[in-house]
N, CA, C and O atoms as CSV, one atom per row, in Angstrom:
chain,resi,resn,atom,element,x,y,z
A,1,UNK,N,N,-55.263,54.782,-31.894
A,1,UNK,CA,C,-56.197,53.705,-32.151
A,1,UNK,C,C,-55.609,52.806,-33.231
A,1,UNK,O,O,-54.747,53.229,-34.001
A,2,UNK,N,N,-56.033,51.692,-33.275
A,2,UNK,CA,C,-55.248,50.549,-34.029
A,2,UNK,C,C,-56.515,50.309,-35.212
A,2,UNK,O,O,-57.599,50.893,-35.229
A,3,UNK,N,N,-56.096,49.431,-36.027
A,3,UNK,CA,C,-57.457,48.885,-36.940
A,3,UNK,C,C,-58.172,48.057,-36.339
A,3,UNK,O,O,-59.259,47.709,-36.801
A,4,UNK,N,N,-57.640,47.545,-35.081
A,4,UNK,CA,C,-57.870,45.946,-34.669
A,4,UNK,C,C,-58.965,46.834,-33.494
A,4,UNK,O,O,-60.098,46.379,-33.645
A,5,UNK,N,N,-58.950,47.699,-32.638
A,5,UNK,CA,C,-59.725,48.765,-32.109
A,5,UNK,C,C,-60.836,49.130,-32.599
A,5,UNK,O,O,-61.947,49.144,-32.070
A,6,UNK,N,N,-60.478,49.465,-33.753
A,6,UNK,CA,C,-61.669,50.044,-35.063
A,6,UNK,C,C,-62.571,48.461,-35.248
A,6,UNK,O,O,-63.699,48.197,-34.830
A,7,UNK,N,N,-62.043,47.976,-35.676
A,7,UNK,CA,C,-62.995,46.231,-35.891
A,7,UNK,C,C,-63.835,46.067,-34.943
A,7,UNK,O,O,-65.032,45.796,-35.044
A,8,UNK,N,N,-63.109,46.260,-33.848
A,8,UNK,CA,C,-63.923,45.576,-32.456
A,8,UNK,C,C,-65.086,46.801,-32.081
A,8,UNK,O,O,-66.233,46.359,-32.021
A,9,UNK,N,N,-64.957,48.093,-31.855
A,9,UNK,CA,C,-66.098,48.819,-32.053
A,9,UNK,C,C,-67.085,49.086,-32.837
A,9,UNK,O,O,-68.187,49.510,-32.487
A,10,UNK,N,N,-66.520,48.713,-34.539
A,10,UNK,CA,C,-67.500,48.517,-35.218
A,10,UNK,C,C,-68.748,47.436,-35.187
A,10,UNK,O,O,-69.947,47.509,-35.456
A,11,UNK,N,N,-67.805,46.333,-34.694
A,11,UNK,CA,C,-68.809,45.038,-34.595
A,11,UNK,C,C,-69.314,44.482,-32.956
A,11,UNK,O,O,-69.733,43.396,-32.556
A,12,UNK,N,N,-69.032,45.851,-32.243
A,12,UNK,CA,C,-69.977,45.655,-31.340
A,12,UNK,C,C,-71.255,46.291,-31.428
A,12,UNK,O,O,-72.048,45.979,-30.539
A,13,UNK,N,N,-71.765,47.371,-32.564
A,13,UNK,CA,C,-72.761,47.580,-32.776
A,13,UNK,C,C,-73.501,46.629,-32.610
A,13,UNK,O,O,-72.926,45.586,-32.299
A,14,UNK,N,N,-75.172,46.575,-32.750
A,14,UNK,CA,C,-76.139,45.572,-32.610
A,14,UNK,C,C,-76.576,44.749,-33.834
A,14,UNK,O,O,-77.560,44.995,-34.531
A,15,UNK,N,N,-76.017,44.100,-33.939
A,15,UNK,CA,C,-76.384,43.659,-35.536
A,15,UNK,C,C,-75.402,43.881,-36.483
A,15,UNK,O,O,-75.824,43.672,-37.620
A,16,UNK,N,N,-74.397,44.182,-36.435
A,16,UNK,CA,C,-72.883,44.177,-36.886
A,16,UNK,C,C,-71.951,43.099,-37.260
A,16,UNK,O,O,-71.258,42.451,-36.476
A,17,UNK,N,N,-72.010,42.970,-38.615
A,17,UNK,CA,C,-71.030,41.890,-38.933
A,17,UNK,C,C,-70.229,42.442,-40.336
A,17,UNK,O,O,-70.638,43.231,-41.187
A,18,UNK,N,N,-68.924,41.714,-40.243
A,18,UNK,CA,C,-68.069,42.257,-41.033
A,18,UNK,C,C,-67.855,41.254,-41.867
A,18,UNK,O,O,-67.811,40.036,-41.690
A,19,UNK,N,N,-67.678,42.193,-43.172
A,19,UNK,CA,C,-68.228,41.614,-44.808
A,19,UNK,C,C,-66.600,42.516,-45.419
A,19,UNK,O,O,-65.900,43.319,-44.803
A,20,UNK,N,N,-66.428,41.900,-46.990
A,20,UNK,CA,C,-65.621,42.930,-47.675
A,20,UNK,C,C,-66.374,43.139,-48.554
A,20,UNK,O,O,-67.501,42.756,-48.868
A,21,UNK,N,N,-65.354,44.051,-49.086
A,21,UNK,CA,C,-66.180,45.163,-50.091
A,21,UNK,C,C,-64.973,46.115,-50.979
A,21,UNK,O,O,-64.495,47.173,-50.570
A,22,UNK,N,N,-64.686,45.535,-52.090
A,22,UNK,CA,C,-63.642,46.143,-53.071
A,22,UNK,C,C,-62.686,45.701,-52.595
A,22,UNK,O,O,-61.743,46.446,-52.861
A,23,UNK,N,N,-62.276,44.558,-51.798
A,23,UNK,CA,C,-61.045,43.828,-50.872
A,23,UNK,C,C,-60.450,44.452,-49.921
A,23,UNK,O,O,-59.232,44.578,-49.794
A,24,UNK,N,N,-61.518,44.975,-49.025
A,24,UNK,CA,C,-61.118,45.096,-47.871
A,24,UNK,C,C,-62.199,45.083,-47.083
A,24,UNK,O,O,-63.269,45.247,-47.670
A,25,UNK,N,N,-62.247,44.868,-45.377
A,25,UNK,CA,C,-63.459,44.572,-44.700
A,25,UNK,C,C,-63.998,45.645,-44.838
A,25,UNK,O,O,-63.653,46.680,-45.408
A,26,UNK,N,N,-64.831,45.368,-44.312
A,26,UNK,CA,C,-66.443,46.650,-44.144
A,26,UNK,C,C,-67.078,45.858,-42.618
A,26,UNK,O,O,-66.685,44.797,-42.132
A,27,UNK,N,N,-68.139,46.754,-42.115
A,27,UNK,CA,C,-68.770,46.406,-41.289
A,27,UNK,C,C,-70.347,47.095,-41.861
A,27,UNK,O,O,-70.618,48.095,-42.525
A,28,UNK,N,N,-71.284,45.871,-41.153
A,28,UNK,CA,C,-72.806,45.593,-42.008
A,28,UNK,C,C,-73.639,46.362,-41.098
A,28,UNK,O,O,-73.086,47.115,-40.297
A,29,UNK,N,N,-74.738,46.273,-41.124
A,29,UNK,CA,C,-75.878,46.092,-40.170
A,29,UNK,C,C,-77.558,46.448,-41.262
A,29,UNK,O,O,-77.824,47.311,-42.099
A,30,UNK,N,N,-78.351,45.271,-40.670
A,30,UNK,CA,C,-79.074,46.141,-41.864
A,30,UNK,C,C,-78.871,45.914,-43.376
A,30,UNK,O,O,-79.559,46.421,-44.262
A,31,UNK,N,N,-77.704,44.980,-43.562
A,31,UNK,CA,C,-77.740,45.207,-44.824
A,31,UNK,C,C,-76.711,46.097,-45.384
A,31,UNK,O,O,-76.236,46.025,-46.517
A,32,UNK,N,N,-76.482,46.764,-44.658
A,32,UNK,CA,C,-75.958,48.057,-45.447
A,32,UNK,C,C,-75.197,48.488,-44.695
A,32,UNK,O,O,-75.333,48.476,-43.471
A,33,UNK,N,N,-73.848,49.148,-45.597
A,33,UNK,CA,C,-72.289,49.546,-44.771
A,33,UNK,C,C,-72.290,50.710,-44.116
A,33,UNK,O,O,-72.477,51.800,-44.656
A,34,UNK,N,N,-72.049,50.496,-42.747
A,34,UNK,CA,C,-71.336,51.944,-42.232
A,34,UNK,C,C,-70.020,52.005,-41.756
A,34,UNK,O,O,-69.893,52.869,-40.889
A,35,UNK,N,N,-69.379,51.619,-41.923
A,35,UNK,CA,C,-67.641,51.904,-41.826
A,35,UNK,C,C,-66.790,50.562,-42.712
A,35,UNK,O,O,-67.177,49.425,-42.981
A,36,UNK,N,N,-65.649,51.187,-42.968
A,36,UNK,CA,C,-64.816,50.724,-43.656
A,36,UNK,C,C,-63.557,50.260,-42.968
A,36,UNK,O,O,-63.488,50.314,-41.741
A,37,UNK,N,N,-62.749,49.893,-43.560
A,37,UNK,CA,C,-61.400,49.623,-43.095
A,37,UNK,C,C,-60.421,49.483,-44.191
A,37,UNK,O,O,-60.351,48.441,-44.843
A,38,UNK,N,N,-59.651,50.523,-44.416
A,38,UNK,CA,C,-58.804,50.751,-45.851
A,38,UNK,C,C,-57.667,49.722,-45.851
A,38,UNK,O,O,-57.427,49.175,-44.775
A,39,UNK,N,N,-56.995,49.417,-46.843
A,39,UNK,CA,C,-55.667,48.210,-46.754
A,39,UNK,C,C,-54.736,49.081,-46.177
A,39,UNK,O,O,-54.987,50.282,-46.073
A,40,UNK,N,N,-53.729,48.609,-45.809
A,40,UNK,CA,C,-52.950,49.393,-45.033
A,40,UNK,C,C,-52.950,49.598,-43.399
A,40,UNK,O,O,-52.027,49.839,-42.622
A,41,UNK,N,N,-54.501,49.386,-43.175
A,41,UNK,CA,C,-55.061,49.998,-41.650
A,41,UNK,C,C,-54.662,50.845,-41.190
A,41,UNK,O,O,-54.192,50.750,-40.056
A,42,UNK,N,N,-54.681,52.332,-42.036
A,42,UNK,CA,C,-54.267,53.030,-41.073
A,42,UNK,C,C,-55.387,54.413,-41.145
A,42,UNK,O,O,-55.451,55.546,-40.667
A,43,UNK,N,N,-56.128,53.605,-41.981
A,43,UNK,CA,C,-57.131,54.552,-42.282
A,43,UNK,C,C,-58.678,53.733,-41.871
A,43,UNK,O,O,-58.643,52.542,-41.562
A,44,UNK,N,N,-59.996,54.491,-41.904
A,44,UNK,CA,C,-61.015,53.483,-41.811
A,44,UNK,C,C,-62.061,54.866,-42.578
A,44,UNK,O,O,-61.557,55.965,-42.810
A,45,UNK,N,N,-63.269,54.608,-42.833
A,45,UNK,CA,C,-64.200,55.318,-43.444
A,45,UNK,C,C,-65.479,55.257,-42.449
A,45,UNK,O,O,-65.694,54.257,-41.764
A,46,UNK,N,N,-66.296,56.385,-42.423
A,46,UNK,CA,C,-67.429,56.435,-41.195
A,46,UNK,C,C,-68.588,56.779,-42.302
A,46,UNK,O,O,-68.077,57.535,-43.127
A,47,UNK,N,N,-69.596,56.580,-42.546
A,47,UNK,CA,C,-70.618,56.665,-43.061
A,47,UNK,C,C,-71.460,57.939,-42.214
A,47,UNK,O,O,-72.353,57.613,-41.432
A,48,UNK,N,N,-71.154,59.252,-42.400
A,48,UNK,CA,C,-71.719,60.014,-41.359
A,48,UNK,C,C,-72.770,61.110,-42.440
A,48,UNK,O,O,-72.595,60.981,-43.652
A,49,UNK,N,N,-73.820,62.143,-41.954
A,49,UNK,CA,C,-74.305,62.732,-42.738
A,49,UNK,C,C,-73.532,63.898,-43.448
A,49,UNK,O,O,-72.517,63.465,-43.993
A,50,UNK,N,N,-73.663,64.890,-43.561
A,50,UNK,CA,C,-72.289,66.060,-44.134
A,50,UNK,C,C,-72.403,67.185,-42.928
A,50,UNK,O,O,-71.577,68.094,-42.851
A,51,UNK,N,N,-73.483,67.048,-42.007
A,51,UNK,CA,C,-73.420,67.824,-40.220
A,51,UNK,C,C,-73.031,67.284,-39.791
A,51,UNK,O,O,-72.277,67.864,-39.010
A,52,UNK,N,N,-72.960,65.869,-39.674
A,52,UNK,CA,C,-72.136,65.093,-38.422
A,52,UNK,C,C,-71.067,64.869,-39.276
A,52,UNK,O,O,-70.594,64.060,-38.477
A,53,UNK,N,N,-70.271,64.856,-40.169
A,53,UNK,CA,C,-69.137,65.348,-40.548
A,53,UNK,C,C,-68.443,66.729,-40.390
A,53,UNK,O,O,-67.272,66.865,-40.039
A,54,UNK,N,N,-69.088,67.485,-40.615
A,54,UNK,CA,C,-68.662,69.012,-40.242
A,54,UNK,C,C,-68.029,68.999,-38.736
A,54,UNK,O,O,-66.919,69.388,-38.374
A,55,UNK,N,N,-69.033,68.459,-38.019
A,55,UNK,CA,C,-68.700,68.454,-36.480
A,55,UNK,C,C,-67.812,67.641,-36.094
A,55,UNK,O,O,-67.528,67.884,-34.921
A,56,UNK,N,N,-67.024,66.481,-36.663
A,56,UNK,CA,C,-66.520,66.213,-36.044
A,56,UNK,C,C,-65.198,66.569,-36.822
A,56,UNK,O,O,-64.328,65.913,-36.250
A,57,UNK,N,N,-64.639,67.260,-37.809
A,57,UNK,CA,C,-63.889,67.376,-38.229
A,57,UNK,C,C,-63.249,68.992,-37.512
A,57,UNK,O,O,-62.098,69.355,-37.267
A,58,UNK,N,N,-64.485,69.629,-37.353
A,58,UNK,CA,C,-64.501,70.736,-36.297
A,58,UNK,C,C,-63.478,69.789,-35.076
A,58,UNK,O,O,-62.252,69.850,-34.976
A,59,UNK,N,N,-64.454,68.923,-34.223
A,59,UNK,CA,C,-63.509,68.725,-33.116
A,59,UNK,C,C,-62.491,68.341,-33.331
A,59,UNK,O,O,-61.711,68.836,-32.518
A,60,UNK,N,N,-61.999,67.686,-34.016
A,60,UNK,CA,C,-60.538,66.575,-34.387
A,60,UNK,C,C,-60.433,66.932,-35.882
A,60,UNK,O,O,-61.227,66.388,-36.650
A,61,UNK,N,N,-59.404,67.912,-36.422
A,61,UNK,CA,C,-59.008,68.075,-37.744
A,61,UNK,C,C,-58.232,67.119,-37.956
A,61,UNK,O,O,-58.137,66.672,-39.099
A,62,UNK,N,N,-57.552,66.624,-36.985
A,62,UNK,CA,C,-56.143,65.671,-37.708
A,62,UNK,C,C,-56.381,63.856,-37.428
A,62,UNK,O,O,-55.694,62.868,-37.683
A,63,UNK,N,N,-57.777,64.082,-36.751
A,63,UNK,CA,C,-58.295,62.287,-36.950
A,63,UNK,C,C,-59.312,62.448,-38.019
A,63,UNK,O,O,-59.300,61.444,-38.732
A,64,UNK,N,N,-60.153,63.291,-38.389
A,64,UNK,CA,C,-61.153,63.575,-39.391
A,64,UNK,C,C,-60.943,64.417,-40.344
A,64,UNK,O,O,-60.754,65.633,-40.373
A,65,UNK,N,N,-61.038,63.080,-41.612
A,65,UNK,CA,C,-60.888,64.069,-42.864
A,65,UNK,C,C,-62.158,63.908,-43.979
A,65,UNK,O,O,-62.426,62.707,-44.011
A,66,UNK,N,N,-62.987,64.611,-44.847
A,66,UNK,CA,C,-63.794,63.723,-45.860
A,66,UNK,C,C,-62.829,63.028,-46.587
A,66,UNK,O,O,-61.628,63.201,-46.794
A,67,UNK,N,N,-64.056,61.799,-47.084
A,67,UNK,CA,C,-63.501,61.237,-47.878
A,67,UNK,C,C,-63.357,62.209,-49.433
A,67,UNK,O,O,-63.959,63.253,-49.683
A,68,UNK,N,N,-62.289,61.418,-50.390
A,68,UNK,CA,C,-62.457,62.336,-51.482
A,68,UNK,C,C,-63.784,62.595,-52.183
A,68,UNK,O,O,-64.925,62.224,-51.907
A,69,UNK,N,N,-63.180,63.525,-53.411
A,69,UNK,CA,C,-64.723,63.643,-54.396
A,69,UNK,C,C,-66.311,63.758,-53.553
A,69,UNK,O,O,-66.574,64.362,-52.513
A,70,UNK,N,N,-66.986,63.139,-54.222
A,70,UNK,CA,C,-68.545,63.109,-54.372
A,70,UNK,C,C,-68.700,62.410,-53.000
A,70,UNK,O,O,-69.579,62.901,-52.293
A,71,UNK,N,N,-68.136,61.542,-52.573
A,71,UNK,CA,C,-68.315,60.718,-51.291
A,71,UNK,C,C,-67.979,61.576,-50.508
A,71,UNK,O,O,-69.136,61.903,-50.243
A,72,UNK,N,N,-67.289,62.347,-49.795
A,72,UNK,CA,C,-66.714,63.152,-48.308
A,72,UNK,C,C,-68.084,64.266,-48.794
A,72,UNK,O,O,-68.789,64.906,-48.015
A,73,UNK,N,N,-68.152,64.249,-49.910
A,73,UNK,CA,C,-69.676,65.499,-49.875
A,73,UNK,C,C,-70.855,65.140,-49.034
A,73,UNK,O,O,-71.412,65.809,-48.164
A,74,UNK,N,N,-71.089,64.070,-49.428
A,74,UNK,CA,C,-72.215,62.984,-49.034
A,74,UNK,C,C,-72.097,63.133,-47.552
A,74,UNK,O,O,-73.171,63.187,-46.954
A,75,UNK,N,N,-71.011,63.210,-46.846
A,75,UNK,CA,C,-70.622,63.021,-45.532
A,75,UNK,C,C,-69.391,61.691,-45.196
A,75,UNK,O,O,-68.673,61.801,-44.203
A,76,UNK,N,N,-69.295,60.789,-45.889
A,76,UNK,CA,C,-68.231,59.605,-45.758
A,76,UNK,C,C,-66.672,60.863,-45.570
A,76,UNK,O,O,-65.960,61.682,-46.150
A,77,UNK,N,N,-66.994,60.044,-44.090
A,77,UNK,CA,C,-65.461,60.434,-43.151
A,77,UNK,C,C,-64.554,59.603,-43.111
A,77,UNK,O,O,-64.794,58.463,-42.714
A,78,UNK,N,N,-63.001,60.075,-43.609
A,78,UNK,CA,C,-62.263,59.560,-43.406
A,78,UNK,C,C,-61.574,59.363,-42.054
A,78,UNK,O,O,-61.363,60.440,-41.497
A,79,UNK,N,N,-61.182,58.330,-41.399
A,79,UNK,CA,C,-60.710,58.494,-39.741
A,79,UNK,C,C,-59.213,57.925,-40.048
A,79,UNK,O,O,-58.878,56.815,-40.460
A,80,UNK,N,N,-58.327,59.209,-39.663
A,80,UNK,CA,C,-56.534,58.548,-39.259
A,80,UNK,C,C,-56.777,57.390,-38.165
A,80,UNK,O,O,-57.453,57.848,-37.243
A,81,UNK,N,N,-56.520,56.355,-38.018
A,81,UNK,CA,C,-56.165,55.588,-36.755
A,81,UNK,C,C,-55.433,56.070,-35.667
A,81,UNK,O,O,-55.720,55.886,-34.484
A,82,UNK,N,N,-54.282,56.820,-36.193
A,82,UNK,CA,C,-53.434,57.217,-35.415
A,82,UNK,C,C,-53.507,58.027,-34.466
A,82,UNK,O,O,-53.003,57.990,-33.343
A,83,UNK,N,N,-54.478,59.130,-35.205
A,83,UNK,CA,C,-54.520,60.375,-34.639
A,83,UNK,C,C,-55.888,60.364,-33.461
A,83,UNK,O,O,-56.100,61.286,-32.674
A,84,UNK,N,N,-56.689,59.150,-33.564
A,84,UNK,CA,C,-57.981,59.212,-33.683
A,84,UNK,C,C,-58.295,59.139,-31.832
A,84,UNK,O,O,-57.338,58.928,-31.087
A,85,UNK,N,N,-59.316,59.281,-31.419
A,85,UNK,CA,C,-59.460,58.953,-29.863
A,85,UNK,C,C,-60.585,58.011,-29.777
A,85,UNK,O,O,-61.619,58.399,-30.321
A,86,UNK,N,N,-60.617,56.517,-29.044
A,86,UNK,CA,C,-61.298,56.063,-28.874
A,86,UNK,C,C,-62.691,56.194,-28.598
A,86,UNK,O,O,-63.407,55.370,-29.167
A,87,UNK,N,N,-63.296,57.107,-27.796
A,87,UNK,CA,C,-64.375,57.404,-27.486
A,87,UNK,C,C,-65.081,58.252,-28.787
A,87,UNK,O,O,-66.212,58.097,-29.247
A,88,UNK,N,N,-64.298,58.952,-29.105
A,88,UNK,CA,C,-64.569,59.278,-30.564
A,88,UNK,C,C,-65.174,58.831,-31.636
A,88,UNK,O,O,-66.194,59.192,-32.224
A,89,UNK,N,N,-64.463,58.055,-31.800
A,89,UNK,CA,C,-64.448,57.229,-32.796
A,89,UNK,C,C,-65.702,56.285,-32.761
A,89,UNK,O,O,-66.377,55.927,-33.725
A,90,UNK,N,N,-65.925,55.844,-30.952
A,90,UNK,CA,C,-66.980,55.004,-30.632
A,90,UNK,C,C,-68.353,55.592,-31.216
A,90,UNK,O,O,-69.241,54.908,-31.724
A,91,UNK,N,N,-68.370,57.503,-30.993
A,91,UNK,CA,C,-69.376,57.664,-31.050
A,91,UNK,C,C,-69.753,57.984,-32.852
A,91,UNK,O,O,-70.843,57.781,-33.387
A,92,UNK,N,N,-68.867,58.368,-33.323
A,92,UNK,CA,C,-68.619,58.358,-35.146
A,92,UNK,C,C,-69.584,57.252,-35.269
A,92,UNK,O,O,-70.707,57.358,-35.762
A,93,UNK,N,N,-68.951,55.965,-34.685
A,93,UNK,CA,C,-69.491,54.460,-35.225
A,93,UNK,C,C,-70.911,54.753,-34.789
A,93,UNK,O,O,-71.782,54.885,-35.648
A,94,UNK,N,N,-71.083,54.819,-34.003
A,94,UNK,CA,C,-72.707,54.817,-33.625
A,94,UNK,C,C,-73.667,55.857,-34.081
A,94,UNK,O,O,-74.873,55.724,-33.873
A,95,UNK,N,N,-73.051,57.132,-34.842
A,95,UNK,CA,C,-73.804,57.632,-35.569
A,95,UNK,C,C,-73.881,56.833,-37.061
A,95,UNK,O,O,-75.026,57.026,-37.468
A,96,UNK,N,N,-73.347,56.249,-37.763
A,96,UNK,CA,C,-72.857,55.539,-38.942
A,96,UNK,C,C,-73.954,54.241,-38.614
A,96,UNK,O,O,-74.968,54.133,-39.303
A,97,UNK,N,N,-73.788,53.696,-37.992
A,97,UNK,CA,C,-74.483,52.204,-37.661
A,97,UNK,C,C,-76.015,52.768,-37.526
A,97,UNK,O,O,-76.854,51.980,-37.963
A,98,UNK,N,N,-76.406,53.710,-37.121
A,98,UNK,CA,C,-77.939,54.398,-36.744
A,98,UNK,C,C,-78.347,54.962,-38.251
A,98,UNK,O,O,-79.533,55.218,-38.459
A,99,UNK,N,N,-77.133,55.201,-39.549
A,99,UNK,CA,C,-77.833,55.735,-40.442
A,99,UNK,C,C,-78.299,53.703,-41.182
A,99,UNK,O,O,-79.330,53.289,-41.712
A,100,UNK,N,N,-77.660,53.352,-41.018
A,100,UNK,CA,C,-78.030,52.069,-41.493
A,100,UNK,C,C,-80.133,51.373,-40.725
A,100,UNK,O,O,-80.821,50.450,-41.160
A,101,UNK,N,N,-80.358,52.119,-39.833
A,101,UNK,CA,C,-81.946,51.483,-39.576
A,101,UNK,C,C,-82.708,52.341,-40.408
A,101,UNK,O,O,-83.827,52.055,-40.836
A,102,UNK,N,N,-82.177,53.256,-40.605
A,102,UNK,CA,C,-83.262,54.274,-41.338
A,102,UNK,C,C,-83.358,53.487,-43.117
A,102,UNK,O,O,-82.465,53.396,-43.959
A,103,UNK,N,N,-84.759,53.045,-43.171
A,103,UNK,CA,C,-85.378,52.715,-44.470
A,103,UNK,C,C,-84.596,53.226,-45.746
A,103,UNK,O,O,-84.298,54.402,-45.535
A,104,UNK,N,N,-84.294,52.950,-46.575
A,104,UNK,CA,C,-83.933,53.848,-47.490
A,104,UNK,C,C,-85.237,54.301,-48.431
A,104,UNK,O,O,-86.272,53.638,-48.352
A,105,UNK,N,N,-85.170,55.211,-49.136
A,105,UNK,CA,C,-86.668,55.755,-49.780
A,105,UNK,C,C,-86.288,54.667,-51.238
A,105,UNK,O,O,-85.332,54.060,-51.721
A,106,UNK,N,N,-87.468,54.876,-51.449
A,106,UNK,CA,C,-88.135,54.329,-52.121
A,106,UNK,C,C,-87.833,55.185,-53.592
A,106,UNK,O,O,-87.863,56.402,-53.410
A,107,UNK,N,N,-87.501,54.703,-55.240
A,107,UNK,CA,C,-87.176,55.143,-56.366
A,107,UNK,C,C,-88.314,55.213,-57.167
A,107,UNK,O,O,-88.482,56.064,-58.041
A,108,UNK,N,N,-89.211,54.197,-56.834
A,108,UNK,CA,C,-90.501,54.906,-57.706
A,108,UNK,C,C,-91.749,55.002,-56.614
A,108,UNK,O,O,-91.687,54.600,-55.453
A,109,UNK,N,N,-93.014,55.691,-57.314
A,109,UNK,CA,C,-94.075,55.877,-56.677
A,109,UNK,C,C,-95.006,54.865,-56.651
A,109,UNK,O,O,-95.059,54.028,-57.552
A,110,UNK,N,N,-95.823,54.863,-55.602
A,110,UNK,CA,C,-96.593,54.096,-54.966
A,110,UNK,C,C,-97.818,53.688,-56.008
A,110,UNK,O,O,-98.313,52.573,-56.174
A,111,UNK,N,N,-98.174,55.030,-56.706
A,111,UNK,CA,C,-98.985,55.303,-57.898
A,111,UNK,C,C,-98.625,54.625,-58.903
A,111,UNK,O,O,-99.465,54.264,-59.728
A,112,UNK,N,N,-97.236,54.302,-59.040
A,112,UNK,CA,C,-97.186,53.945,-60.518
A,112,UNK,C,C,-97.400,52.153,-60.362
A,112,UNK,O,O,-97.051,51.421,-61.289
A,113,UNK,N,N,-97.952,51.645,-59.201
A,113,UNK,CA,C,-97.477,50.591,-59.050
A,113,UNK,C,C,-96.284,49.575,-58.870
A,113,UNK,O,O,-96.096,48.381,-59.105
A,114,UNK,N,N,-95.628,50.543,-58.382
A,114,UNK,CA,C,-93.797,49.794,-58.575
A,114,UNK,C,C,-92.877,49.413,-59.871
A,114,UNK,O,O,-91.843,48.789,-60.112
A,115,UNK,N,N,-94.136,50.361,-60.740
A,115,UNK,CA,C,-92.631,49.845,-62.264
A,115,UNK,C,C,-92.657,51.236,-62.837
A,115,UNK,O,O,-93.710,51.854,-62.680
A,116,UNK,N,N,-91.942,51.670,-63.301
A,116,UNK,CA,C,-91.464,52.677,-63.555
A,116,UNK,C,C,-91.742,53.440,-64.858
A,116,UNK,O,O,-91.627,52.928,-65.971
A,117,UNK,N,N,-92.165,54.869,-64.597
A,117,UNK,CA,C,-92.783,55.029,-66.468
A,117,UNK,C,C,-92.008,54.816,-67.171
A,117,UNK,O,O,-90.844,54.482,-66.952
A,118,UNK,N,N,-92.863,55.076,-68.716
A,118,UNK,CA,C,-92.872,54.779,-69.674
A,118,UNK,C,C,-91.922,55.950,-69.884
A,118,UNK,O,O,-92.248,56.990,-69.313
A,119,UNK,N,N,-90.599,55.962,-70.737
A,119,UNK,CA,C,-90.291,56.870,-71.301
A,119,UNK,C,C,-90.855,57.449,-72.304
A,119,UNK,O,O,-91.695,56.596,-72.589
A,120,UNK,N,N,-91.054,58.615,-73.337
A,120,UNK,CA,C,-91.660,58.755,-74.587
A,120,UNK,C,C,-90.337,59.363,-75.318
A,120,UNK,O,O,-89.439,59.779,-74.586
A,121,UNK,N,N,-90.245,59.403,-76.150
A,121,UNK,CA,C,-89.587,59.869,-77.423
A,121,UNK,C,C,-90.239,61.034,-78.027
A,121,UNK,O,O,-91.423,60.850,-78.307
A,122,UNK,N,N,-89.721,62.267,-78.314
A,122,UNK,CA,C,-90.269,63.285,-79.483
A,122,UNK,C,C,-90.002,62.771,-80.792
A,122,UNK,O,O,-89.013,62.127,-81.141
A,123,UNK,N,N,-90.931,63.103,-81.441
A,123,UNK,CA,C,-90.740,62.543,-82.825
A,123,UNK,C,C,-90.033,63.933,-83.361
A,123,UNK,O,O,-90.543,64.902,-82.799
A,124,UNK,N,N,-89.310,64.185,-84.013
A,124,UNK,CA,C,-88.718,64.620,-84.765
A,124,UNK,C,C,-89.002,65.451,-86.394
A,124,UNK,O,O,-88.047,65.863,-87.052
């Protein structure tokens, strides 16, 4: 698979448009990124959960890797181009693009009215 492969499946999702992000493209939907495209192109990033990472790294060890650190925990998959299989890859993207409709939650409560408590201080 090429990068130029990777582009074109990403942004045939429904609502898919490609943005950068730390200087290099990304692909949108929603607002919000689910795949990457590293400099170099020989790499790309999948926005997957840390089960649909497991699984596909299960099927394809040498197209699927996590990403490093705290991110490949999260589930962000790294994809070789090289190694990678189209249909694959198609369906990676379309799990990635489907986490993008889901709402993101919400940081404060409904109760507090939308602003956030009050911290307090112990006095000492």
């Amino acid at each position: 698979m090429t990068a130029d492969t990777f582009r074109r499946l990403a942004l045939a999702m429904n609502g898919a448009v490609e943005a950068a992000h730390m200087g290099h493209p990304d692909f949108r939907a929603n607002g919000r990124i689910f795949a990457t495209l590293h400099p170099g192109d020989e790499r790309a990033t999948v926005k997957l959960s840390p089960e649909e990472q497991r699984e596909l790294i299960l099927e394809d060890p040498e197209a699927f890797v996590p990403a490093s650190g705290a991110w490949g925990r999260q589930g962000y998959t790294d994809v070789v181009l090289r190694a990678a299989d189209v249909a694959v890859v198609r369906g990676a993207l379309v799990l990635a693009w489907q986490s993008t409709l889901v709402k993101p939650r919400r940081r404060r409560s409904a109760t507090d009215g939308g602003r956030a408590a009050p911290t307090r201080r112990r006095r000492s």
